[in-house]
Every structure is written in C-alpha cells, then in structure tokens.
N, C-alpha and C positions, 0 to 999 in steps of 0.2 A: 555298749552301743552297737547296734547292728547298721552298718554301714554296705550292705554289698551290693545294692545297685549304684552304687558311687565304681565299681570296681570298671574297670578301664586295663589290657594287658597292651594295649598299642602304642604307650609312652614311651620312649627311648630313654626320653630325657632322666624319666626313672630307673629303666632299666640299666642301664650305661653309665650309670653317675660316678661307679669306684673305678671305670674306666680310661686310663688316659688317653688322646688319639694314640698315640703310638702301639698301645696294647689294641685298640681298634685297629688300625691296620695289619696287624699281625694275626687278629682274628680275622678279619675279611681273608687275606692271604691264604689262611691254614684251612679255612671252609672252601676255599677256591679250589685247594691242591684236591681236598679230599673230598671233592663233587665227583669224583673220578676214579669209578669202581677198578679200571685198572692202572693205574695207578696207585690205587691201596695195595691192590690182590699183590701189586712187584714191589711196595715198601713194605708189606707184610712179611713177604718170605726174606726180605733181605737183609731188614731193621735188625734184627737179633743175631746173624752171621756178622753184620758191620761192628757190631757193639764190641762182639766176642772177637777182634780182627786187631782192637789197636788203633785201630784210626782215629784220626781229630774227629767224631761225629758225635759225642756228648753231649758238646755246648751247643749246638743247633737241636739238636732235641729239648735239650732242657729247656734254652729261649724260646719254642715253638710249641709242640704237641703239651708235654711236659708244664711248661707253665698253664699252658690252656684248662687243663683237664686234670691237674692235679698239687696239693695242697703244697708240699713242698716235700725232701727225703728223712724226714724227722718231724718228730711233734713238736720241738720247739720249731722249725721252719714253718711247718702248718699253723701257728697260734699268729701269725700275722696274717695271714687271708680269713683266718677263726674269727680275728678282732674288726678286721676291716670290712667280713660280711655282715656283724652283729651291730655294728654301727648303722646299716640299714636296716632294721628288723629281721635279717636274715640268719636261721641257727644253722646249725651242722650238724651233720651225721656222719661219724670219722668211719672212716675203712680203712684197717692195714690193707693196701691193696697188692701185696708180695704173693707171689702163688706159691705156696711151701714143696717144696721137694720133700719126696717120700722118707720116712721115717723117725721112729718117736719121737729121736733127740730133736729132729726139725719140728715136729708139729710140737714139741714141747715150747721151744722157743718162740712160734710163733701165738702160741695160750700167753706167754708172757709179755708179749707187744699187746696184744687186745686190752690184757689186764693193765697196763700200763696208759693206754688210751683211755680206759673205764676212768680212771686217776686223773688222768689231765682235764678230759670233760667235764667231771664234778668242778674243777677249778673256774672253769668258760660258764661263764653266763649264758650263753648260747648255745650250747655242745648236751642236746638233750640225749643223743644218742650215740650208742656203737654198733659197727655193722660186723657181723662175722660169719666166714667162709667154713662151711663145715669141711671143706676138703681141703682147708687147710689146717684141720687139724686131726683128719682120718686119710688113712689109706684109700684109694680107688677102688682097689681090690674089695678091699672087707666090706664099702658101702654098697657096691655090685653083687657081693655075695648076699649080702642082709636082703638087698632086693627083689634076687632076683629068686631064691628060695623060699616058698609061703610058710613053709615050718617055721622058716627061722626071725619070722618076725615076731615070735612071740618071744623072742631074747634066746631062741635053744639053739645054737653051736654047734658045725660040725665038730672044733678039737676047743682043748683047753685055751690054746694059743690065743685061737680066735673071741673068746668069750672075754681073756685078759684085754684082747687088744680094744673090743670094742668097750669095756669098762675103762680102761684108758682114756678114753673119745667123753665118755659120758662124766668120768672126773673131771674134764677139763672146762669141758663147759656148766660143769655145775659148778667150781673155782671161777669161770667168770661170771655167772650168776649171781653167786654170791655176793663178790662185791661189788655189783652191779647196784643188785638190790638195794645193801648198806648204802651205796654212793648217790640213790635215787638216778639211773642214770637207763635207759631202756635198751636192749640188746635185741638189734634184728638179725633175724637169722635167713640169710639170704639162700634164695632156690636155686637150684641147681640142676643138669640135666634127667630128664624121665627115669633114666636106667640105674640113677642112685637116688631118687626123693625118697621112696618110702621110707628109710630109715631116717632119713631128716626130719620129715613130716612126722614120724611116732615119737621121735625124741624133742621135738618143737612141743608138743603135747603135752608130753610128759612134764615139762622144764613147767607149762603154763599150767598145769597143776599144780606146783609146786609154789611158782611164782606168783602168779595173779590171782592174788585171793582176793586181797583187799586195794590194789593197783595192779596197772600193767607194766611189767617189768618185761617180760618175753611178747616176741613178736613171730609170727611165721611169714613166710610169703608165699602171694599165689599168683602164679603167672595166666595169665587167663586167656591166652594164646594157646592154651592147652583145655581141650574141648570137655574136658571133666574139674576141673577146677572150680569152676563156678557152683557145683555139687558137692565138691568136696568143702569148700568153706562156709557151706550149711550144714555139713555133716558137722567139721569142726565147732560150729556155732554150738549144735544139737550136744557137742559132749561136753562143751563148755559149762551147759546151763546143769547137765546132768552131773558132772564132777563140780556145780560149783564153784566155777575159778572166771574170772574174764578172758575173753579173747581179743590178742595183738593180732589185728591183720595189715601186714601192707602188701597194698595189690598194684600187680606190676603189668605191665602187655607180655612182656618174654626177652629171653636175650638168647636163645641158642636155637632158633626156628630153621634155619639151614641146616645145621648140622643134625637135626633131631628130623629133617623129612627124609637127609639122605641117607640117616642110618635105618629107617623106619623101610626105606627102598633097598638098600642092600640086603638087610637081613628077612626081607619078605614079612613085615608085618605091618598094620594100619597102624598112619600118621598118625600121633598124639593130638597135632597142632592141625586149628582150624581152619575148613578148606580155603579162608579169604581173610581180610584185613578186617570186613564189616561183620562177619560171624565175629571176630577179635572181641573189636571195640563194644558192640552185644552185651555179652558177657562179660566185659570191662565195665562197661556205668551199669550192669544189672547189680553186678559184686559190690559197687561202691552204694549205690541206693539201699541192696539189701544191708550193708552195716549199718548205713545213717538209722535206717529203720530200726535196727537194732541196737541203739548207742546206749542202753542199759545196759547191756556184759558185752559189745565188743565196741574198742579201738580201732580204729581208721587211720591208713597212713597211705594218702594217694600219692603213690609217685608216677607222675606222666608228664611227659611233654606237650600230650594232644589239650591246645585250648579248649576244646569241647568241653572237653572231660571234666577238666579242673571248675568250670563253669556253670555245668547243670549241676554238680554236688556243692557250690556255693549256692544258685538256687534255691537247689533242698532246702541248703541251710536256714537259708531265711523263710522259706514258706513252713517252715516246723518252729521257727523261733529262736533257732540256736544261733547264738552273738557267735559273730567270726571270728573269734580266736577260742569256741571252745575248744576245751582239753582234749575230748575226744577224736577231733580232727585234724590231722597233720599233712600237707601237702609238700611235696620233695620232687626237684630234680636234681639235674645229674650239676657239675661242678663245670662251668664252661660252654654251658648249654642253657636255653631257654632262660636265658636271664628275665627275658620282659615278662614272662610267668610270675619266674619268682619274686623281685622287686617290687613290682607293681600289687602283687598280693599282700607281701609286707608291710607296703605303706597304711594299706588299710586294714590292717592289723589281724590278718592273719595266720597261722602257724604257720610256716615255710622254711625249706630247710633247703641246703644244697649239701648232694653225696659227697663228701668230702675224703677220696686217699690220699692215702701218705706212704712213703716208700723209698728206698732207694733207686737213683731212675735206672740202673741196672736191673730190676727185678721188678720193675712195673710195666717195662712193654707189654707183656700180655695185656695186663689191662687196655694201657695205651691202645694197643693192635686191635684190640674190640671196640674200642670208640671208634676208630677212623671208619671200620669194619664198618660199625651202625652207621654212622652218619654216611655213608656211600650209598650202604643199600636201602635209608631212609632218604631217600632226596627230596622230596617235601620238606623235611624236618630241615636239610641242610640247606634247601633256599630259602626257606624262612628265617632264618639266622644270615645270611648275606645278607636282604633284601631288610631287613632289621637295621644291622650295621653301617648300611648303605646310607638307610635316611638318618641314621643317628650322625651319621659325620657329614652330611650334607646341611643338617640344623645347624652343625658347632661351623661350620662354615660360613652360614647365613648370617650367622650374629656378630662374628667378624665385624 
C-alpha cells in the first residue's frame, strides 16, 4: 500500500517515543554544549589527552556523548538499542566504529570484528546491514600510494611488499564478502577522504562484480559534496550495466569538507568540494533521482538528515508507483540524530535505518569528536534537534 502523503516528519510524539524525559534532557543538554564551535574545537583537543590521563572522566562520557551517538562497547551491548529501535520499524546498520591502528595484526583483528558483526546481524531481524572502514583494514600509506600513482592503479606495484600488502586488503574484504553474501546481509563500504578513494572506489567495483549479480550485497558510497561524484556514479551505473552486475549506492553530502579545502590550500591545488551548500544539495537530489530512475540495476541508500531530501525522493516514489518500503530504497541516519526523520518514516513503513557503532568508548572518540565536530559546524542541523526536543518535552508536560 502506498501511503506517502500520509508522511508527516514533525511528530515528536513519534519521534521521541523510545525516549524517556530524562534521556531528553540529556539530549537538549549535549546539543546545547555542542551549539558551540569553541567549545567543541577545546573538548576536541582535550577529550583524548583526559582519557589517556586517568582521570574519573569515562562515566560522563559514556552517560552523555557516548550513550547519544553510540550503540554500546560490544555487540551484545548494542542488541539492546538493535531490539529497542526495531520495535519501532526502525533497522540498523552496525559500524565497528574503532579506528584501527597501523598494522596487519591490527587490521586483521579488526576484519574479525566486522565478520563477527556480519554474524550477529543475520540473527536481528533488523540489522540488514554492515558498515566498513577501508582504512581500517589498509594502511594509509599503501592507499595514498595506489592513489596517488596512475600506473598503479591497474594493480602494478612498485615492490613485492606492496603488491602482498595490498592483496592482503583485498582478502580481507573478500572474507567479509563472503559471508556476507552467505548470511544475506549487505556490506557498505564507506568513503573516505580524496587523496585515498581511488583505490576504494576500484576495489568497491570490483567486490560488485563479483557480488551483485543476482542481489546487492556490496555497496559504494558517493559523497556529493565532492564536485565529480555526481559523474562518477553514472560512470559506476555505465560499468554496472556493462559488467552485468547491479549497483549498491549510498549517497552521502560529505564528512571531511574542512579538512579536504585546507589541504586542497596548502598544497596549491583546486578544492574537490563544492564552492556552496546549494551546489551540494544539487548534486545530492540530482544522484538520488538519477538511481530512482534507474531502480533496475541500482540500489538506493539515502543517508541524509536534510528533510528536503528524504522528501522529494519519497515524492518520486509515489509519482513512479513504488510502494514505500520498496526494496530498492533504503533511507539512514546517523544514531542520536534526526530521529523525527527516522521514526516518523517507519511508521509508514518505510525502509529506515539508523548508523549504528559499537566500540570500546576508549577507541571511539574519534568518532565521537566528528559528531560534535558536525553538529557545531552544522547549526541548522543542531537547532533543529533542540527546538525538536523542546516541543517534545513541552507536549509530555501539557498532558500532565
């Protein structure tokens, strides 16, 4: 049944419902701290010096940032926020979100947590997906080198070394592939910055030749914050149809736009990233229209917080016929975020998922440190989350 002009994202009362006040206030609180770019920029540099220090500062992270924005430090800790999102139509999409330190034996161990994740997800009714960091299971170095040399993207090695290491990289994610595949469970392969995609992006390909022949199992992503992307996931379409195989997209706005202008300034080359927000957004609903249009060989996985967005490609949906939970289309935000997106979409029974890490909270500030990060230098984003919060505890107040 196609239901989407029924669709409404301004219910609280939807949004907010696994919420208890007390978890509301604690979210008003932590959107309050971090409306305040400096204020982040001095818990940024400090957060990780205090960790490593000894000090009682654990438990206030874990009861604050920590519970906000992430599943729990184990997957069995996570299968209770798993079970408690899926009870509102809500799925997940698990992320080890630990940032592997260099070297095999590390990115080995961390191939083994994803595979592990792959395993639990089959168990969750809800857990259609795993998210995975290619640099946490390749060195820096080697995906900089594959980059930024054009010989060597056709797989040719300066040494031996190099050739083992990056076969290395590609066993591993062929071992999560696999039992991926076997487990029906879809593996995003998340983007990462300018100066190591290329080897991402060829071996994303590679995987979906492999994999998507007769479903989608591999996914790429395209940041579209990035002024070639929006070309590049027609290029991808174009080899798609030509090798045969379907294409996983999930398309994202960007997560590293600071750091990728000021490296683009130091080292005297043109910005990657779009000269504005509105060139962004552009090329954001152009990418997501051009899959709908092409929902024979590619998969759709809108992750955005902007209402717009999620909006007009519901739209679509219904001016083309497609019932709101097809298969084809999957909409995700982040964990702690945009809830009244995601709920409210659920109810009416569309695919929606929240990014879900898991982690030790020692080895997820990074992460952590890039949400507060975004939410500072999105402030839109982050009063619309107060001002959300506000009227949801001002209703449970009235009804008193």
């Amino acid at each position: 049944m196609n239901v989407s002009m029924n669709l409404s994202l301004d219910n609280t009362q939807h949004a907010f419902a696994y919420k208890s006040n007390a978890d509301l206030r604690k979210a008003l609180f932590l959107f309050s701290v971090i409306q305040s770019p400096l204020v982040v920029s001095i818990a940024t540099n400090v957060t990780p010096f205090l960790m490593k220090s000894g000090l009682p500062i654990n438990g206030i992270i874990r009861s604050t940032i920590f519970k906000q924005f992430v599943g729990g430090e184990t997957l069995e800790n996570s299968a209770r926020v798993t079970k408690q999102l899926g009870s509102y139509g809500v799925q997940v999409i698990l992320d080890y979100g630990v940032e592997a330190k260099e070297g095999e034996e590390n990115f080995d161990a961390v191939t083994e947590k994803i595979i592990e994740a792959v395993a639990f997800a089959a168990t969750e009714k809800n857990v259609p997906f795993v998210s995975v960091k290619l640099t946490g299971l390749a060195s820096m170095n080697l995906l900089e080198t594959l980059n930024e040399a054009p010989r060597l993207r056709s797989g040719i090695h300066d040494s031996e070394s190099q050739t083992g290491e990056w076969d290395r990289v590609r066993e591993r994610m062929y071992a999560i592939c696999d039992i991926a595949n076997e487990k029906g469970i879809g593996i995003l392969i998340d983007a990462e910055e300018t100066w190591i995609q290329d080897p991402i992006d060829r071996l994303a390909i590679e995987l979906m030749g492999v994999y998507n022949k007769e479903k989608v199992v591999v996914y790429n992503t395209y940041q579209l914050y990035r002024h070639d992307r929006l070309h590049f996931l027609k290029l991808s379409h174009q080899l798609a149809v030509e090798g045969n195989f379907l294409l996983g997209a999930k398309i994202v706005r960007g997560a590293y736009m600071e750091k990728e202008r000021e490296r683009a300034l130091a080292m005297n080359y043109p910005s990657p990233i779009h000269v504005d927000k509105n060139a962004t957004d552009i090329d954001f609903d152009a990418a997501a229209l051009y899959c709908i249009q092409n929902k024979e060989n590619i998969s759709l996985i809108l992750a955005s917080h902007n209402e717009q967005s999620n909006l007009s490609i519901v739209t679509k949906m219904q001016e083309i016929g497609m019932s709101n939970n097809d298969h084809k289309v999957h909409f995700s935000q982040l964990f702690g975020m945009s809830d009244h997106i995601s709920f409210n979409m659920a109810l009416e029974n569309y695919n929606v998922s929240k990014y879900l890490p898991f982690g030790p909270i020692q080895d997820v500030i990074p992460y952590l440190m890039r949400r507060a990060q975004e939410n500072s230098s999105v402030n839109g984003q982050t009063n619309r989350e107060l001002l959300l919060i506000r009227k949801e505890l001002a209703r449970r107040k009235a009804k008193k």
